[in-house]
BAZABA-913353 format. One record per residue (C-alpha): residue in one letter; z, y, x. Coordinates in Angstrom, 1 decimal, padded with zeros to 4 digits. Each point is the difference from the previous one (the first is absolute). Layout:
<rs>
<r><tigu>a</tigu><c3>Z</c3><c2>Y</c2><c1>X</c1></r>
...
</rs>
This chain:
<rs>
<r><tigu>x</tigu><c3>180.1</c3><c2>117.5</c2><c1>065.7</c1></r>
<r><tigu>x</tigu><c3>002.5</c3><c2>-002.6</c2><c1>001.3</c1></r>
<r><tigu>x</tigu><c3>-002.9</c3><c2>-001.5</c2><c1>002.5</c1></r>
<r><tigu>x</tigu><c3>-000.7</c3><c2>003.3</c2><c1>001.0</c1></r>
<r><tigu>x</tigu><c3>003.7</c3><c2>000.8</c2><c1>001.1</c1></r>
<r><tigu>x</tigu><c3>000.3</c3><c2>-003.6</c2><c1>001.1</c1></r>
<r><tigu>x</tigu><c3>-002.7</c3><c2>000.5</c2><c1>003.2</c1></r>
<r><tigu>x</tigu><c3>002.0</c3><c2>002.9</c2><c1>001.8</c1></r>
<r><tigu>x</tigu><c3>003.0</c3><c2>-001.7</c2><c1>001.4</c1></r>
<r><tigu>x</tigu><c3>-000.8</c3><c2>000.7</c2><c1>003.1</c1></r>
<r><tigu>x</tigu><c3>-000.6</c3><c2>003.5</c2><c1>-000.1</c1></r>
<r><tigu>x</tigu><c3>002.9</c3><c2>000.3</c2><c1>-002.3</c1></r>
<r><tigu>x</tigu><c3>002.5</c3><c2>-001.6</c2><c1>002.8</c1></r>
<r><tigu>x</tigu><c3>-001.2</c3><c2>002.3</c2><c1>002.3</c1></r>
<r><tigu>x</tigu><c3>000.3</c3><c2>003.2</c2><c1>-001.6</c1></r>
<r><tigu>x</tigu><c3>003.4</c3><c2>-001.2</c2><c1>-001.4</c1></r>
<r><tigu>x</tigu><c3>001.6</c3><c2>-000.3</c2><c1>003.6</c1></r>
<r><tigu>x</tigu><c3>-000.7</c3><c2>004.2</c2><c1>000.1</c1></r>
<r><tigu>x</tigu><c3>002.9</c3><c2>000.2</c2><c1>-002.7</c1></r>
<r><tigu>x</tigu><c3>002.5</c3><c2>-002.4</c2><c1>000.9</c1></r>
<r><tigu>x</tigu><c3>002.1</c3><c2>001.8</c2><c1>002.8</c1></r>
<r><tigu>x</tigu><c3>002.7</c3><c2>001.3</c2><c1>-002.4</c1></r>
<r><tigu>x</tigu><c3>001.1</c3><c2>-003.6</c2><c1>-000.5</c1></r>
<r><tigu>x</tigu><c3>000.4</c3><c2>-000.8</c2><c1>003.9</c1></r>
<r><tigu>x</tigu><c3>002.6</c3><c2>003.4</c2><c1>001.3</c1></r>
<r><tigu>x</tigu><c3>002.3</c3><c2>-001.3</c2><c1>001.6</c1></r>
<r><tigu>x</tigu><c3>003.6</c3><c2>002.4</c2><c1>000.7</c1></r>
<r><tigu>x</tigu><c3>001.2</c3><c2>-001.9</c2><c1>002.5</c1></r>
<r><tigu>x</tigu><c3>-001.1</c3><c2>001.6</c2><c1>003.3</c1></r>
<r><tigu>x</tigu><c3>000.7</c3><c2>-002.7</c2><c1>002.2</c1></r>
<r><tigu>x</tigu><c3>-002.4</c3><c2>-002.2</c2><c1>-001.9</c1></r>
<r><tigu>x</tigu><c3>-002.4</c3><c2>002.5</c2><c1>-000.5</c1></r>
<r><tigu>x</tigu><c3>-000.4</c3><c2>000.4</c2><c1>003.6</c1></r>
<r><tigu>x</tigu><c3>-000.6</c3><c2>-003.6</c2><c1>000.9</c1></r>
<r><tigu>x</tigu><c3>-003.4</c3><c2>-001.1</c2><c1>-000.8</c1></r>
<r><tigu>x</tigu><c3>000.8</c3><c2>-003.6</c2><c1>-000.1</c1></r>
<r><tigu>x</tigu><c3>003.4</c3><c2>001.0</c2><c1>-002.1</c1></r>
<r><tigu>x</tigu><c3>-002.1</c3><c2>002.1</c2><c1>-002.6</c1></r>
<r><tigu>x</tigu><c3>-002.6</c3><c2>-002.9</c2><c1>-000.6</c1></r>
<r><tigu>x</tigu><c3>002.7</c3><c2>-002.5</c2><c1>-000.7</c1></r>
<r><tigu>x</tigu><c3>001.9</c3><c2>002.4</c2><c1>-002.7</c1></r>
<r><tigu>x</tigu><c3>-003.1</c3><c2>000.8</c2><c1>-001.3</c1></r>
<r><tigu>x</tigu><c3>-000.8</c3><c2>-003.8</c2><c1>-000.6</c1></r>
<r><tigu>x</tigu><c3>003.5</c3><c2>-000.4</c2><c1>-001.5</c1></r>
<r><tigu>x</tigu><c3>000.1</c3><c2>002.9</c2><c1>-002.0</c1></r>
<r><tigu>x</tigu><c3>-003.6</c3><c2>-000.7</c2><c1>-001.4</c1></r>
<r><tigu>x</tigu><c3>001.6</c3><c2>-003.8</c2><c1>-000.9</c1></r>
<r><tigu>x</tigu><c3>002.2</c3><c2>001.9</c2><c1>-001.8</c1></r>
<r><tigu>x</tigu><c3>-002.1</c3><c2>001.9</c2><c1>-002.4</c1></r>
<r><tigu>x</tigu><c3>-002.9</c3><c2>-002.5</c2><c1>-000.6</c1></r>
<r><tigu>x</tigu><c3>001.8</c3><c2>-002.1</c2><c1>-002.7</c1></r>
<r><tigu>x</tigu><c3>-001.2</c3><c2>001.0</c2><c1>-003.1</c1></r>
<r><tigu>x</tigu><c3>002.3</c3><c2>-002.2</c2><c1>-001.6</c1></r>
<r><tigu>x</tigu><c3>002.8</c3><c2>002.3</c2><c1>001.3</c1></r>
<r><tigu>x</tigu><c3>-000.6</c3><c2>003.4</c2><c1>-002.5</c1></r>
<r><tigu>x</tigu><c3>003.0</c3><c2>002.2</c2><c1>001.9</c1></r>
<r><tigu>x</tigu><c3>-002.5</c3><c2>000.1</c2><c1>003.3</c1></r>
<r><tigu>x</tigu><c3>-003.3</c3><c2>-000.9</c2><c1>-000.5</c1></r>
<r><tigu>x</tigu><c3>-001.7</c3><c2>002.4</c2><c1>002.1</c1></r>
<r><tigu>x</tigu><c3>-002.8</c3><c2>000.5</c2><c1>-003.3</c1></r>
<r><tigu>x</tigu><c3>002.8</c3><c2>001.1</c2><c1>-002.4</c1></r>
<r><tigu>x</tigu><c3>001.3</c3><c2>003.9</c2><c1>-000.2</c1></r>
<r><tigu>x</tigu><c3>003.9</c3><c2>-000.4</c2><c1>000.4</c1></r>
<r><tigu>x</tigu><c3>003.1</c3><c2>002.7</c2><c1>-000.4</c1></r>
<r><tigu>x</tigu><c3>001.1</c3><c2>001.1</c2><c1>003.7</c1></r>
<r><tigu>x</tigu><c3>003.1</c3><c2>000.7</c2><c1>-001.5</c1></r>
<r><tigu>x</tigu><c3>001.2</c3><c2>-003.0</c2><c1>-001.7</c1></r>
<r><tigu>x</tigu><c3>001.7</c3><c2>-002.5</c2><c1>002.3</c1></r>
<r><tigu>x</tigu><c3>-001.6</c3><c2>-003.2</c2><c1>-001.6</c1></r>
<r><tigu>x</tigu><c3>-003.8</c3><c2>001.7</c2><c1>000.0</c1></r>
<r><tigu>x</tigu><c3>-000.6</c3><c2>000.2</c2><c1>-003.3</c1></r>
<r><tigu>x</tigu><c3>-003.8</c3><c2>000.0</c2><c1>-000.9</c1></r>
<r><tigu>x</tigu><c3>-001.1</c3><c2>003.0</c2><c1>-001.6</c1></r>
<r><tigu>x</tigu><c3>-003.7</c3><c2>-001.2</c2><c1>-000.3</c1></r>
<r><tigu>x</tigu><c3>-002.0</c3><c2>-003.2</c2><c1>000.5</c1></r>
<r><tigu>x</tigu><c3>-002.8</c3><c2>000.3</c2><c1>002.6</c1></r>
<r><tigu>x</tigu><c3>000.9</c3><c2>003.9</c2><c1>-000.1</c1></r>
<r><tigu>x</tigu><c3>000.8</c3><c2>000.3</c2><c1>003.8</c1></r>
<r><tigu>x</tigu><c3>-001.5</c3><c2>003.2</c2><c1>001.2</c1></r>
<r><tigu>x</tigu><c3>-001.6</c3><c2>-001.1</c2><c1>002.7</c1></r>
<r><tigu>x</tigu><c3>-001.6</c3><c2>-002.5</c2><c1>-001.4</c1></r>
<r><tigu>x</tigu><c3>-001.0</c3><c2>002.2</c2><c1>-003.0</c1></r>
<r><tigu>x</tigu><c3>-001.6</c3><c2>002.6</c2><c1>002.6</c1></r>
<r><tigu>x</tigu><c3>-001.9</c3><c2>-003.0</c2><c1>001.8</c1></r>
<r><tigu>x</tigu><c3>-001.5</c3><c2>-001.4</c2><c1>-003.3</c1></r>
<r><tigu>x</tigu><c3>-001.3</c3><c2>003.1</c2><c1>-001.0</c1></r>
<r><tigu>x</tigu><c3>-000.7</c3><c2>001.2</c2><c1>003.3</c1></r>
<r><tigu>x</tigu><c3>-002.4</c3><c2>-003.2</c2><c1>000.5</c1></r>
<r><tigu>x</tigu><c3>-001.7</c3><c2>-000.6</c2><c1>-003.6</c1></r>
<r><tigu>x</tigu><c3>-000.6</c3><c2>003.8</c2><c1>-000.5</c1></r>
<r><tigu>x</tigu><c3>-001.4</c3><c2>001.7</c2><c1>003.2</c1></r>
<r><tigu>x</tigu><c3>-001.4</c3><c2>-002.9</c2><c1>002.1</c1></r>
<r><tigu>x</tigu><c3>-003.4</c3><c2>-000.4</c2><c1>000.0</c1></r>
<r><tigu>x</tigu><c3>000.6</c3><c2>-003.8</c2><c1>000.0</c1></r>
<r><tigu>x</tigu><c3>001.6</c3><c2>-000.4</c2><c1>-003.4</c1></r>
<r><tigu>x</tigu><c3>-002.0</c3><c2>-000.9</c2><c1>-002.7</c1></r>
<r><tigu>x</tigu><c3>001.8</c3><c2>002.1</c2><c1>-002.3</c1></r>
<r><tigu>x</tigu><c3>-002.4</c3><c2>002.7</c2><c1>-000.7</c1></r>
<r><tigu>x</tigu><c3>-002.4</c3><c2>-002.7</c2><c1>-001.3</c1></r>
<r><tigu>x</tigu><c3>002.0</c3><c2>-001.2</c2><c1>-003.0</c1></r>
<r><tigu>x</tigu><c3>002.5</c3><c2>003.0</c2><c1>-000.6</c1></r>
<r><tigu>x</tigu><c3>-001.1</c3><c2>000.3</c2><c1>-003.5</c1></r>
<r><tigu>x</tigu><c3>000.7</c3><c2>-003.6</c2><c1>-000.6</c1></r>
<r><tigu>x</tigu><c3>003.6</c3><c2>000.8</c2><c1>-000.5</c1></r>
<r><tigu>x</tigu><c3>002.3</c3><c2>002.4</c2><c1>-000.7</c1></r>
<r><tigu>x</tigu><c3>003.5</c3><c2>-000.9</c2><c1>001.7</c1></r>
<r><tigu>x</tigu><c3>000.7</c3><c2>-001.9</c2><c1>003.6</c1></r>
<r><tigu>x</tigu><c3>-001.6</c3><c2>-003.7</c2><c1>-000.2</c1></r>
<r><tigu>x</tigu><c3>002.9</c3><c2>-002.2</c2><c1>001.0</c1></r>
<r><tigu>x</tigu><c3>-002.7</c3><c2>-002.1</c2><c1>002.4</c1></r>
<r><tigu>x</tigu><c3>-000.5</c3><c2>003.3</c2><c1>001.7</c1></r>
<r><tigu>x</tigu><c3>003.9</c3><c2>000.8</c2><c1>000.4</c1></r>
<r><tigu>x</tigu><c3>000.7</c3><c2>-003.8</c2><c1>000.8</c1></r>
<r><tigu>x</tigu><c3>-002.1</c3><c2>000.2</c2><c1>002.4</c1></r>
<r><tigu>x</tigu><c3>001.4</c3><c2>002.9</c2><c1>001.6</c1></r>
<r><tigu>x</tigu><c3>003.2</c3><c2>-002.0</c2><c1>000.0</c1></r>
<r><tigu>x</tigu><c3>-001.3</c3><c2>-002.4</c2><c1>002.0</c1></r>
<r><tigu>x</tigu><c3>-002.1</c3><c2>001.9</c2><c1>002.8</c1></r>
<r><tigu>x</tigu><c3>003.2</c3><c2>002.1</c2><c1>000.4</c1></r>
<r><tigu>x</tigu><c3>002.4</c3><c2>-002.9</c2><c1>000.7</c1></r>
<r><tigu>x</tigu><c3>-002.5</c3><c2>-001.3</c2><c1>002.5</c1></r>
<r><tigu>x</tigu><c3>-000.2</c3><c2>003.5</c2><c1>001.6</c1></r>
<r><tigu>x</tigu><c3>004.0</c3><c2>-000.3</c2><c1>000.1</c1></r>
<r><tigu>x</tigu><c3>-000.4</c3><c2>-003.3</c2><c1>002.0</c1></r>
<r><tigu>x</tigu><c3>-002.6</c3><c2>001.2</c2><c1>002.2</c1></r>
<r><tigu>x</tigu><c3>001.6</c3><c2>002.8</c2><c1>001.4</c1></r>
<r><tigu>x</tigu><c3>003.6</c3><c2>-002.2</c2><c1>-000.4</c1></r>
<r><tigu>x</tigu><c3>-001.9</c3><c2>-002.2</c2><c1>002.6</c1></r>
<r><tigu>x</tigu><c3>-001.6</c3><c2>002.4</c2><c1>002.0</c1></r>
<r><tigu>x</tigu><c3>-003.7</c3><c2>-001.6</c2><c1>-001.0</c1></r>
<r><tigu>x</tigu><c3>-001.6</c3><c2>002.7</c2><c1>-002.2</c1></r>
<r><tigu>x</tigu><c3>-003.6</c3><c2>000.2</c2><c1>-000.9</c1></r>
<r><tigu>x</tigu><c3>-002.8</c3><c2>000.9</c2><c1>003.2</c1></r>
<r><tigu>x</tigu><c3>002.3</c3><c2>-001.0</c2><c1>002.4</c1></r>
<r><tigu>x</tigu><c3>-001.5</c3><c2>-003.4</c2><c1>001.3</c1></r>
<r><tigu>x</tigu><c3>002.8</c3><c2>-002.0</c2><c1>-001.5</c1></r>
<r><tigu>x</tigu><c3>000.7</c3><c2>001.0</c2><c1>-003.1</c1></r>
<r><tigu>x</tigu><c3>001.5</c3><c2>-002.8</c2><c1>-002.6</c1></r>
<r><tigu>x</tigu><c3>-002.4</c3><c2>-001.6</c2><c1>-002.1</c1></r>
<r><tigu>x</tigu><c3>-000.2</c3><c2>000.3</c2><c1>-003.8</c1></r>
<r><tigu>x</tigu><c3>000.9</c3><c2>-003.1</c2><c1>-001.0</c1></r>
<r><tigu>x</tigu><c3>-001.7</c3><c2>-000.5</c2><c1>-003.5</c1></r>
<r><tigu>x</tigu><c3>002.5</c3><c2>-002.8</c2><c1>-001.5</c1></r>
<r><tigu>x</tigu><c3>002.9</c3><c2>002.2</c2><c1>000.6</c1></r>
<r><tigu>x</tigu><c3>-002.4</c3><c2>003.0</c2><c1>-001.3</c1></r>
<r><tigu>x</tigu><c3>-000.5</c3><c2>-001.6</c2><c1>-003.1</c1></r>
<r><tigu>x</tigu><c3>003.7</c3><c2>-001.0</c2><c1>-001.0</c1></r>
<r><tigu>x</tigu><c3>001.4</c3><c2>003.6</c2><c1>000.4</c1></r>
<r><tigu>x</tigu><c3>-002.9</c3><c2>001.7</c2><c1>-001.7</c1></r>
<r><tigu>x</tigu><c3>000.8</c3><c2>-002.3</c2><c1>-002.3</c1></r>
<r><tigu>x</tigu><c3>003.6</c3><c2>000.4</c2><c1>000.1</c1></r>
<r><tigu>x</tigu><c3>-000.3</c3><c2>003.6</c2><c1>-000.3</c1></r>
<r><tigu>x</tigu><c3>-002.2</c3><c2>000.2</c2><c1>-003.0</c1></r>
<r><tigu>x</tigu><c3>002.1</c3><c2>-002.3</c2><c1>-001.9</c1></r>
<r><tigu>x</tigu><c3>002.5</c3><c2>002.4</c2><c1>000.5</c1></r>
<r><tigu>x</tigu><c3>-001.7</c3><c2>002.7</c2><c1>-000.9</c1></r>
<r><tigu>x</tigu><c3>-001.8</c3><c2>-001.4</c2><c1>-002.8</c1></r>
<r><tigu>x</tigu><c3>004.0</c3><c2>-000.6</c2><c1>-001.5</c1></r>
<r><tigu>x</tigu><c3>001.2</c3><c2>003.4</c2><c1>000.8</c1></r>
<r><tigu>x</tigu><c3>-003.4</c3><c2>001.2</c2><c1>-001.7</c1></r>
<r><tigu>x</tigu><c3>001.7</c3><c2>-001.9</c2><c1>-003.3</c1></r>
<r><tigu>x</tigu><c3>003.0</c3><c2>-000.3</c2><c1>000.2</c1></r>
<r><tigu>x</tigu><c3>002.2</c3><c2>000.1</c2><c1>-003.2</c1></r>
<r><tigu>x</tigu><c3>002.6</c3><c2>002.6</c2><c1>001.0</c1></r>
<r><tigu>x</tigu><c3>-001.2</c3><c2>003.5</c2><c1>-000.1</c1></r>
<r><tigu>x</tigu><c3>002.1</c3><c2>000.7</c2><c1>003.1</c1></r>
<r><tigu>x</tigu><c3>-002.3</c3><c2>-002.0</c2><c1>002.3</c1></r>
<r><tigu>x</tigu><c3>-003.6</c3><c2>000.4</c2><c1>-001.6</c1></r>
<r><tigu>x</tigu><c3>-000.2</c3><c2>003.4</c2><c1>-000.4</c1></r>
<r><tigu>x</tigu><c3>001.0</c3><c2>001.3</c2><c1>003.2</c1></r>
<r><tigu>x</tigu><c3>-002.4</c3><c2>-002.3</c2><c1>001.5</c1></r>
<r><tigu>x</tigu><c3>-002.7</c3><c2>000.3</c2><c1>-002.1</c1></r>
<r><tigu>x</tigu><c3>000.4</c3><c2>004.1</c2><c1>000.0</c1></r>
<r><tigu>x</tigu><c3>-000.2</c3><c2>-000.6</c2><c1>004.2</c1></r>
<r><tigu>x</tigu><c3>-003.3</c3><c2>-001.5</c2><c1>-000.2</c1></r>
<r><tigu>x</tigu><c3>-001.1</c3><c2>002.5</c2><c1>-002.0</c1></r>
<r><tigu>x</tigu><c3>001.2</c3><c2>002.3</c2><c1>002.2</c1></r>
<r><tigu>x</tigu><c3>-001.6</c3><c2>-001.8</c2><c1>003.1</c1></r>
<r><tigu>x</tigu><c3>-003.1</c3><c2>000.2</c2><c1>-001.9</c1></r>
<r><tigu>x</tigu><c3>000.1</c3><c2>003.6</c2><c1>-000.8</c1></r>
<r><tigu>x</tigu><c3>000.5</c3><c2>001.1</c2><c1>003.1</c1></r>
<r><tigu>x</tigu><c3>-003.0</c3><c2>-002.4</c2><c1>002.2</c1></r>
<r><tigu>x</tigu><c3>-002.1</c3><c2>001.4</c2><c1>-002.6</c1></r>
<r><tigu>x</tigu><c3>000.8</c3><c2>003.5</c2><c1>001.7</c1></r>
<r><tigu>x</tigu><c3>-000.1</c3><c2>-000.9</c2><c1>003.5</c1></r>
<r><tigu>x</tigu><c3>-003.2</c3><c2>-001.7</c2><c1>-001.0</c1></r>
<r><tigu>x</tigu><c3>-001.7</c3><c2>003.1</c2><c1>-001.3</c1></r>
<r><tigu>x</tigu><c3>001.3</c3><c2>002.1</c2><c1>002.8</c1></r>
<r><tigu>x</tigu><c3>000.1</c3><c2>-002.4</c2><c1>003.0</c1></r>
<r><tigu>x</tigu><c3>-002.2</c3><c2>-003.4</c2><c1>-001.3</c1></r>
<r><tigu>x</tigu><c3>-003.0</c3><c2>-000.4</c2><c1>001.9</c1></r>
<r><tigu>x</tigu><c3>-002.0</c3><c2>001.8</c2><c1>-002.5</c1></r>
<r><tigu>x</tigu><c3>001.7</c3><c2>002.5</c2><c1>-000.3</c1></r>
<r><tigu>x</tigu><c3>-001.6</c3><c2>003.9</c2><c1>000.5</c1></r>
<r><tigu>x</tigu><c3>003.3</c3><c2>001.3</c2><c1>001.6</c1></r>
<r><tigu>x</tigu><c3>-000.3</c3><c2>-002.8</c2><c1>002.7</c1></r>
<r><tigu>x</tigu><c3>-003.4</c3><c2>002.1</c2><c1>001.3</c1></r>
<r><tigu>x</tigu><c3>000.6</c3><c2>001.5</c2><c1>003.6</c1></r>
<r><tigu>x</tigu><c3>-000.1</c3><c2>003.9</c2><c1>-001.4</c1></r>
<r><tigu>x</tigu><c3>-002.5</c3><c2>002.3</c2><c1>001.9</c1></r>
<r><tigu>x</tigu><c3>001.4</c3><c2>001.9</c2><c1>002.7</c1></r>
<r><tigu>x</tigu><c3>-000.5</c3><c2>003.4</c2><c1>000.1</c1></r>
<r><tigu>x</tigu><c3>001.3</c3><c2>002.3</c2><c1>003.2</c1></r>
<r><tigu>x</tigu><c3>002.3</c3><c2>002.6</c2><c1>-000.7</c1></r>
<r><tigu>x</tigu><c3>-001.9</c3><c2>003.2</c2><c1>001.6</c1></r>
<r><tigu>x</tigu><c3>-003.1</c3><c2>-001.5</c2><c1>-002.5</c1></r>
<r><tigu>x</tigu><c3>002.5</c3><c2>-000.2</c2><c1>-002.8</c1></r>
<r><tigu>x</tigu><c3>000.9</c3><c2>003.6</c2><c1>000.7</c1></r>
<r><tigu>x</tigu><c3>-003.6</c3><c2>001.3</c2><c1>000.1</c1></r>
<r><tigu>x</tigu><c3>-000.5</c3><c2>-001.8</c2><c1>-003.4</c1></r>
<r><tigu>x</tigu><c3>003.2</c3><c2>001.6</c2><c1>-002.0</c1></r>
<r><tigu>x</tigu><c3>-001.2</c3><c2>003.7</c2><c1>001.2</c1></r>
</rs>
């Protein structure tokens, strides 16, 4: 399974950039209005949020928009990111998933670190203005790659047992979760899926004949 996830970077990063807009609205109309101005908050503002040393704004986490000092309500729970990874591993034709879903019964971490990953490079790439098919797109640099995958499955392999109930539960009930619901987009929207088949069109006056 793990080598199977492994081989998709690519095609991870570049579906990843399609969910990464919320993170980059910027309120300040003069700014937003300025190309050269936007790309250079951007830049900062993904500096920012990269640090996944710093829990009150990494840009993986799910935090409370009301508390002042951004409290994290669940590790790796951000929505976005949440709707990316299933979005990717459950209805595109180029995730292995379908192959090995009876292997397991909950989210592999591999799978979510992964997502991880691919979505903070999609942050950079459109934080730089160099996303993927565009000529000049950044490179996936494997040694960096390799240290946040496996930053990001440490992490999630000590949330996964931690000793506090607090902590564990609420993230091992969210990849349950996760899992539960690719399972449904994968029988409704996977690739092999019979609701994905174009329906037969029939014209209305034909229809009409037909219910008489």
């Amino acid at each position: 399974i793990r080598w199977a996830l492994i081989n998709l970077h690519s095609k991870l990063v570049a579906h990843a950039e399609k969910f990464v807009d919320a993170f980059y609205r910027c309120s300040d109309p003069v700014i937003k209005d300025n190309h050269i101005a936007l790309q250079s908050w951007k830049l900062d503002h993904f500096n920012q949020i990269k640090d996944q040393r710093e829990a009150s704004s990494f840009c993986l986490h799910e935090h409370d928009p009301i508390s002042q000092t951004k409290e994290v309500l669940r590790y790796f729970g951000n929505t976005f990111f949440k709707e990316f990874h299933k979005d990717f591993w459950y209805s595109q034709s180029a995730s292995p998933v379908r192959f090995f879903k009876r292997k397991y019964r909950t989210t592999p971490l591999p799978m979510l670190a992964l997502s991880g990953v691919a979505f903070l490079y999609a942050l950079e790439h459109v934080a730089k203005g160099q996303m993927s098919n565009c000529g000049n797109t950044l490179r996936f640099e494997a040694a960096n790659y390799s240290s946040l995958f496996k930053a990001f499955w440490t992490a999630m392999l000590g949330l996964s047992n931690h000793n506090l109930d607090e902590v564990r539960i609420p993230f091992t009930e969210q990849l349950q979760l996760l899992h539960s619901q690719g399972m449904q987009i994968l029988a409704t929207k996977g690739p092999e899926s019979l609701q994905k088949v174009v329906p037969v069109t029939i014209p209305p006056s034909v229809r009409a004949t037909a219910l008489l």
